[in-house]
MDTraj code that builds the backbone (N, CA, C; nanometers):
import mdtraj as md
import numpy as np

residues = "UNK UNK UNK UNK UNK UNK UNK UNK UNK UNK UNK UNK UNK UNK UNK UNK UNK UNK UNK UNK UNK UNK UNK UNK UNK UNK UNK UNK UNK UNK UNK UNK UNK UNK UNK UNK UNK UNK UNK UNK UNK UNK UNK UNK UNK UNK UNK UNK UNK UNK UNK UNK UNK UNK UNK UNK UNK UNK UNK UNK UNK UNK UNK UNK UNK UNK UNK UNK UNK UNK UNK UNK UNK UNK UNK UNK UNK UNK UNK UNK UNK UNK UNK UNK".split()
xyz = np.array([
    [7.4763, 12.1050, 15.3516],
    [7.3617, 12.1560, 15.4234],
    [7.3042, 12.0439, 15.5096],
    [7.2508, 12.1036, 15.6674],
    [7.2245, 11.9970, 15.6967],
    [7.0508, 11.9198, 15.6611],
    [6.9990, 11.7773, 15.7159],
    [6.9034, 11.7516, 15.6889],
    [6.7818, 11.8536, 15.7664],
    [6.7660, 11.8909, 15.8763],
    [6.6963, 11.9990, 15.9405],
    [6.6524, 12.0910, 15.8251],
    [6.7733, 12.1361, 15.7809],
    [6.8064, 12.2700, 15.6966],
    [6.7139, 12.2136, 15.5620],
    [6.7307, 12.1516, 15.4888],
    [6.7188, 12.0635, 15.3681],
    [6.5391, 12.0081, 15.3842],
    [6.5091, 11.9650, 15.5022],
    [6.3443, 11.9158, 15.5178],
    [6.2886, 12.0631, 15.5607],
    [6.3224, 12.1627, 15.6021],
    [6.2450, 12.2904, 15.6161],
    [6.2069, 12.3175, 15.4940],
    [6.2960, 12.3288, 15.3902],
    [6.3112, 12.3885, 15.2448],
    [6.2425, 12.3122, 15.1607],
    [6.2665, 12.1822, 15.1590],
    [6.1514, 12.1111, 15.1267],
    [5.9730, 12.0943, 15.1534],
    [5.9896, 12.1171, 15.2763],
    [5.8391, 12.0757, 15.2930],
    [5.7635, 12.2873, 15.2340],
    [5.8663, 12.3476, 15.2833],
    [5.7813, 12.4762, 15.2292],
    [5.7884, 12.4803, 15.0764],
    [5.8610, 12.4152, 14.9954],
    [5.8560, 12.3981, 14.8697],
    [5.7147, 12.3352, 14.8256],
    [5.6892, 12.2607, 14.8875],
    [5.5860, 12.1738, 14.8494],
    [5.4654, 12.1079, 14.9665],
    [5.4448, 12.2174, 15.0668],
    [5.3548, 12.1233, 15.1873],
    [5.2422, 12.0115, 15.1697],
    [5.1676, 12.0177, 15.0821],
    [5.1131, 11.9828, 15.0375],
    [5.0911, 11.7911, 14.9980],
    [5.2248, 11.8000, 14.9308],
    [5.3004, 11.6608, 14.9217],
    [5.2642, 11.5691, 14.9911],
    [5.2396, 11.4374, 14.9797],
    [5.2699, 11.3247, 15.0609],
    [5.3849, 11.3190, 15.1200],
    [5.4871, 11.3206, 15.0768],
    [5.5796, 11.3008, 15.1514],
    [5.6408, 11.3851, 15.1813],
    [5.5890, 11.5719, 15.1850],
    [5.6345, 11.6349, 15.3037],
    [5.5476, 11.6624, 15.3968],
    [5.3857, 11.6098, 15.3936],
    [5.3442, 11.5985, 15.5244],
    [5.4064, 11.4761, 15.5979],
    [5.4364, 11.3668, 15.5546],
    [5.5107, 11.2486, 15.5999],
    [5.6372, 11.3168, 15.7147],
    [5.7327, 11.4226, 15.6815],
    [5.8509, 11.4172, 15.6641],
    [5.7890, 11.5399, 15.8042],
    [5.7086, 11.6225, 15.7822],
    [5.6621, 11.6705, 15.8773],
    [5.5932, 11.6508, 16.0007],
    [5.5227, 11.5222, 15.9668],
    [5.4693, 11.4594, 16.0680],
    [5.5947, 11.3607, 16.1725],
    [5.6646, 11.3224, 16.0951],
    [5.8542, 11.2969, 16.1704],
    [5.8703, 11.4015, 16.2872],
    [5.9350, 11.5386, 16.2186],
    [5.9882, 11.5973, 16.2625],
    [5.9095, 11.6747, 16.4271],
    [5.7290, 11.6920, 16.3587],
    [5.6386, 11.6762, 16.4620],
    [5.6643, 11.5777, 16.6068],
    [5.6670, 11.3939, 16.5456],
    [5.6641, 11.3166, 16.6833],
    [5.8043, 11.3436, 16.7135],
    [5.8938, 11.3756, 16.6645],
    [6.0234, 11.3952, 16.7345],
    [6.0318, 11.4860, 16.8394],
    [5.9692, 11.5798, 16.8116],
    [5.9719, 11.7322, 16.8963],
    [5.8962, 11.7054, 17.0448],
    [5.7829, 11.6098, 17.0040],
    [5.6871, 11.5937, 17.1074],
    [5.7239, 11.5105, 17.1764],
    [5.7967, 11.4023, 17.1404],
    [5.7872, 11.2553, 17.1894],
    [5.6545, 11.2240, 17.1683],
    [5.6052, 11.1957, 17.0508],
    [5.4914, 11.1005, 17.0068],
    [5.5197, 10.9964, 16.9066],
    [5.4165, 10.9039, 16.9041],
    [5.4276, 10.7989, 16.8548],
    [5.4135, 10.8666, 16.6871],
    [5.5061, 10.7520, 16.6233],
    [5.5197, 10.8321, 16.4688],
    [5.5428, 10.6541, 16.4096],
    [5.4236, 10.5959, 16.2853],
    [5.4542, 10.5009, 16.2409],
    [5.5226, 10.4551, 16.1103],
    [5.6554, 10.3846, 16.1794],
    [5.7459, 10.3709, 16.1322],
    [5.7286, 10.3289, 15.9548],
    [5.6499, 10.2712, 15.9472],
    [5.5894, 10.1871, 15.8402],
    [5.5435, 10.3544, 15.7027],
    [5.5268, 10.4743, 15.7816],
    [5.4825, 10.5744, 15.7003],
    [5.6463, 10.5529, 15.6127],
    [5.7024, 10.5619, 15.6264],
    [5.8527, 10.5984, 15.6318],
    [5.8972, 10.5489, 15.4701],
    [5.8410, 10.4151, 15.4792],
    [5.8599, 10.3239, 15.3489],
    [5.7473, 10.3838, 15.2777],
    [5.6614, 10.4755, 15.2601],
    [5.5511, 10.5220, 15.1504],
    [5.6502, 10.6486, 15.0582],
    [5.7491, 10.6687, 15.1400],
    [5.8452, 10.7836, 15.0874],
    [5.9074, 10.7050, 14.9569],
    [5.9709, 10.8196, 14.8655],
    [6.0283, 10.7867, 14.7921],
    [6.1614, 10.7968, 14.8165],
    [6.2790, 10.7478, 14.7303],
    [6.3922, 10.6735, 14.7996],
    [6.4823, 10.8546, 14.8579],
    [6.5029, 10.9299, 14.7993],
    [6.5221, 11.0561, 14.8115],
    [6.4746, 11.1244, 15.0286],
    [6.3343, 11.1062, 14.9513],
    [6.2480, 11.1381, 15.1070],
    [6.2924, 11.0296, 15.2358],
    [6.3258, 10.9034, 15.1731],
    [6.3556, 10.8666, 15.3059],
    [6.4794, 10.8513, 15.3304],
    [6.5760, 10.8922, 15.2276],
    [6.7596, 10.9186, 15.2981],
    [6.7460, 11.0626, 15.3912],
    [6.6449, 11.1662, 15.3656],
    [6.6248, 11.2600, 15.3936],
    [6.5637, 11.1949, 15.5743],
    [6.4775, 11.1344, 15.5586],
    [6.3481, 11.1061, 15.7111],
    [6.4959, 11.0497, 15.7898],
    [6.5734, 10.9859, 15.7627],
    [6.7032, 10.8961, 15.7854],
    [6.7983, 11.0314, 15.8807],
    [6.8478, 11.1070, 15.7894],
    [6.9506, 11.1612, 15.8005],
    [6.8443, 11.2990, 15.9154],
    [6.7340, 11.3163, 15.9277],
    [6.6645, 11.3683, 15.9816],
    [6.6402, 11.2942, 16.1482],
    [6.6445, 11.1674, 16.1499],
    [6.6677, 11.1028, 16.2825],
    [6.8175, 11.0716, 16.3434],
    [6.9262, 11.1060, 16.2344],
    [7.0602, 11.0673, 16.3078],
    [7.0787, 11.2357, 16.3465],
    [7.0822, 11.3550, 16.2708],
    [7.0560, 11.4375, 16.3390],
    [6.9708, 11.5155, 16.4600],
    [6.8534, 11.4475, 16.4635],
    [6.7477, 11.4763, 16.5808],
    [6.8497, 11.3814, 16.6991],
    [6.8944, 11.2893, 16.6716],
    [6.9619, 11.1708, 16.8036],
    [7.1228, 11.2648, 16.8371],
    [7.1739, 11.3286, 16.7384],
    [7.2770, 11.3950, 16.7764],
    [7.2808, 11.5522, 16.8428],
    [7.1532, 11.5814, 16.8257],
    [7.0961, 11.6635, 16.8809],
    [7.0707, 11.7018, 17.0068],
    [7.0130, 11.5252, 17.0499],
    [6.9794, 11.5440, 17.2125],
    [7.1349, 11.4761, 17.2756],
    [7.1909, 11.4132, 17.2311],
    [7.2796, 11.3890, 17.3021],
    [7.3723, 11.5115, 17.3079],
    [7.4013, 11.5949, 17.2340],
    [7.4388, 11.7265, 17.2342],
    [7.3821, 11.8270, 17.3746],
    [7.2566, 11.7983, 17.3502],
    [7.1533, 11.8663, 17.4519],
    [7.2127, 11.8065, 17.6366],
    [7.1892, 11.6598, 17.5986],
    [7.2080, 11.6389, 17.7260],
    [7.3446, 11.6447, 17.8109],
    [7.4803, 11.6300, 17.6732],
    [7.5571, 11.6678, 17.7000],
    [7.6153, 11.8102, 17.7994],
    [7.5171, 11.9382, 17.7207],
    [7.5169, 12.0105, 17.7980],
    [7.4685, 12.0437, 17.9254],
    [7.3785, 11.9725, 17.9061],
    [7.3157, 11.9578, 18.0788],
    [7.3785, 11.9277, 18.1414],
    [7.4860, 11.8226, 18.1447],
    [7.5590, 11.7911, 18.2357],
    [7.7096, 11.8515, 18.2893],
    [7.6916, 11.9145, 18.1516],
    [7.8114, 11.9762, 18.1986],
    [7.7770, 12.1155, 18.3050],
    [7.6272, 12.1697, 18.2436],
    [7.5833, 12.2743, 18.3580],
    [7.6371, 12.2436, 18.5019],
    [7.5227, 12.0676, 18.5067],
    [7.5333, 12.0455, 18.6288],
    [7.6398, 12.0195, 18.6958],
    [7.7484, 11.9542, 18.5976],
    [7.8948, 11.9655, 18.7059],
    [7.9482, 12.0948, 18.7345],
    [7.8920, 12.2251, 18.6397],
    [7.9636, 12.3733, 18.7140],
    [7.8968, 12.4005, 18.8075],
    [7.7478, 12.3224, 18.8469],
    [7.6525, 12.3700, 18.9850],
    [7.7309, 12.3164, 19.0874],
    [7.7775, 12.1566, 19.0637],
    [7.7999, 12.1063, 19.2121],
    [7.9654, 12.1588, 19.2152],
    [8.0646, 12.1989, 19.1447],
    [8.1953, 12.2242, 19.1672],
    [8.1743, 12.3771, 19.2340],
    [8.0261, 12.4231, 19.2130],
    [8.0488, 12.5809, 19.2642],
    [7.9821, 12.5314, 19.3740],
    [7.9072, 12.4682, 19.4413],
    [7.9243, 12.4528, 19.5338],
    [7.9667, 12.4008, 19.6435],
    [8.0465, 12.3219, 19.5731],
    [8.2017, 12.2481, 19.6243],
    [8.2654, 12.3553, 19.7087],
    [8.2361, 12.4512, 19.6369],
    [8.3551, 12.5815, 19.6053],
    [8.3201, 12.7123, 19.7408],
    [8.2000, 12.6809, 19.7490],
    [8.0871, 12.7991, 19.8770],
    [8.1166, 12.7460, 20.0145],
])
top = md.Topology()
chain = top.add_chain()
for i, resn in enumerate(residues, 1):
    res = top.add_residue(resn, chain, resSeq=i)
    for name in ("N", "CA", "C"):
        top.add_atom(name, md.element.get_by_symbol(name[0]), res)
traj = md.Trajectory(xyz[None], top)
């Protein structure tokens, strides 16, 4: 399962928590691009932060995924209009 999958289930298990408002407040500055301090990260317990971890290599594989596709849009824009 992935970490996305795994911190949803968690934090509705328990919102309440320190360390799934922690884990929420992550997933929050990620979405936004806001500042998120790093230092919260280490208040987790060792569990919560392989989780905050595996929650930023997926958010980073995410956008490169993302932007990946963008570009590939944009090379079917300019080959179609290569193509006109």
């Amino acid at each position: 399962m992935n970490a996305i999958k795994l911190a949803r289930r968690k934090i509705a298990a328990d919102p309440t928590s320190e360390s799934c408002r922690t884990l929420a407040k992550l997933v929050l500055a990620l979405e936004s691009d806001q500042d998120f301090k790093i230092a919260d990260l280490y208040t987790l317990d060792m569990k919560s932060f392989e989780l905050a971890l595996a929650i930023l290599s997926e958010w980073r594989l995410d956008r490169y995924i993302q932007g990946k596709a963008k570009l590939f849009d944009m090379s079917h824009q300019v080959r179609d209009m290569s193509l006109s």
